[in-house]
N, C-alpha and C positions, 0 to 999 in steps of 0.2 A: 524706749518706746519704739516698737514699730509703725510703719508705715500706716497701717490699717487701724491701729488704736490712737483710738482719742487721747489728748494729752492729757494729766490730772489739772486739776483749775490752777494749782499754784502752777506746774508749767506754762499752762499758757499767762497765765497773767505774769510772769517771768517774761515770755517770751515780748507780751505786748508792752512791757513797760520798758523791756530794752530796746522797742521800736518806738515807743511814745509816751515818754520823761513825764508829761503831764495827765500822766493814767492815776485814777483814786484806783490803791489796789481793792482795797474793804467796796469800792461800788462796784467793781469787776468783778469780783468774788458772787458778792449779791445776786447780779444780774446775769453773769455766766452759770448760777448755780441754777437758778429759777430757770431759763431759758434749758438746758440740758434736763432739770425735773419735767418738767411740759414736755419737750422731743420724748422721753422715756415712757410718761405715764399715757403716752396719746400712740406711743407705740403697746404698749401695755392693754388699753382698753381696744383698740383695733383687733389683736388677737384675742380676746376675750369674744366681741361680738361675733369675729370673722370664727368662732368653735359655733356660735346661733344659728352660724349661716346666713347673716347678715354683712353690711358691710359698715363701715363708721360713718360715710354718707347716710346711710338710709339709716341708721343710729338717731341722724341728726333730725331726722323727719320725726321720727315715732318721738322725738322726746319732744318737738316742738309742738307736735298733735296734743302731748300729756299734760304740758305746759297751760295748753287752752285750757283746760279742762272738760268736764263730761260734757256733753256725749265726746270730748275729741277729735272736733271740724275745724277745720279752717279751708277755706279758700287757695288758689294755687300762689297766686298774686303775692299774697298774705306770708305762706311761706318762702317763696322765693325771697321776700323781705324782707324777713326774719334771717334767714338762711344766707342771704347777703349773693344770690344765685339771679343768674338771669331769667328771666321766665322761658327759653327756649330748655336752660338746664335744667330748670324745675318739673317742666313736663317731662322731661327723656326719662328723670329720676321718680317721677309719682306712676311712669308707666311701668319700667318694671316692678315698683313696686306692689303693683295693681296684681301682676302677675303672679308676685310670689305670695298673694293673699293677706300683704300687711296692711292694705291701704285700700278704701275703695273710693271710688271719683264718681258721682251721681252729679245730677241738677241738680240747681235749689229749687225747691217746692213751690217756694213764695217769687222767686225770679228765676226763670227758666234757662234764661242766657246766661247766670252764674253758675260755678261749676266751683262741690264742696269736696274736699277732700276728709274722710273719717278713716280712723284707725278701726282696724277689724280684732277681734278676740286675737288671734292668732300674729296680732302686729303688739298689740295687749303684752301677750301669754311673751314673747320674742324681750319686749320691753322689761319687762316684772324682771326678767333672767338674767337680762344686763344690769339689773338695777343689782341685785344680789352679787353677782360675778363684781362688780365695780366696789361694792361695799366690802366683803370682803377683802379683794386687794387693800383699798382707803384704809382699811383700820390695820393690815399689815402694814404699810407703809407707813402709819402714824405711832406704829406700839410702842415705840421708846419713846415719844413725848407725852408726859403727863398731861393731865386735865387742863390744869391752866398755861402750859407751856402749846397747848391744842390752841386756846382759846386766846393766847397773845399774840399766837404765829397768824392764827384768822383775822385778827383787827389789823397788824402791822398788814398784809395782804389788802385786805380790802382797803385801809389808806393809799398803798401803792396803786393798786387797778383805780380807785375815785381820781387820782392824779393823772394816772395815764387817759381816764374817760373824760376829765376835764379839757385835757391838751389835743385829746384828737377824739371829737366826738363821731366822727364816723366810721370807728376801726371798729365797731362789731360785725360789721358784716364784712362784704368785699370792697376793698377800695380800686375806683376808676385809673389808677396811678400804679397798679401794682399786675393789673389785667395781664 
């Protein structure tokens, strides 16, 4: 192994079990595999947006506008909360976006002092492209596992994330601890 490459999982978990005796190797496996899946696929779909000319920030906006549903509003407040982002970050990131045409920031009709954010066709048209591009990948990524080998690896998953969202329920967004 050189310096520059990553170790395979059995080396490092070799490595960590000869530093700490009371290592589960089968839980290090697990949670080294999963953790390095996540760095790859988050590097994966960053290059995919960043071919939209987009960035994986403002990825994060256009899905959480789609998430709302039609018309695609929400509030600054609202994402920054979502987004787990301060409102100072929120605005820096809905301006450029304003800019690039994905996002537009008007009043509210009904409250003047509130300020809505909506996705524009072209934040739309940007989204649709990533969703394709992402699917794509997903389903190379899954092609050697069967149907229901899809559909075990999903449930055993989402038991692990209910477990982790039980134990720290404030790690969706940004924690005050990690700033």
């Amino acid at each position: 192994m050189s310096d520059t490459q990553e170790p395979s999982l059995d080396e490092q978990i070799a490595a960590y079990q000869r530093e700490f005796r009371d290592l589960d190797p089968q839980v290090e496996k697990v949670v080294s595999a999963l953790g390095r899946l996540n760095r790859r696929m988050n590097v994966a779909y960053g290059r995919q947006v960043a071919e939209l000319g987009i960035s994986s920030a403002e990825w994060e906006v256009l899905k959480h506008l789609v998430l709302s549903g039609a018309p695609y509003r929400l509030g600054p407040g609202e994402l920054a909360k979502r987004l787990g982002l301060t409102p100072a970050a929120m605005t820096h990131r809905i301006d450029r976006m304003a800019a690039e045409g994905l996002v537009t920031r008007d009043r509210d009709e009904n409250n003047r002092v509130r300020v809505i954010v909506e996705l524009t066709d072209e934040g739309r048209t940007k989204w649709l492209e990533a969703m394709r591009m992402a699917t794509a990948f997903e389903e190379d990524l899954l092609q050697d596992l069967s149907t229901d080998e899809r559909g075990a690896l999903g449930d055993m998953l989402i038991r692990l994330l209910r477990r982790v969202e039980h134990a720290q329920p404030d790690a969706g967004g940004r924690l005050k601890d990690l700033d």
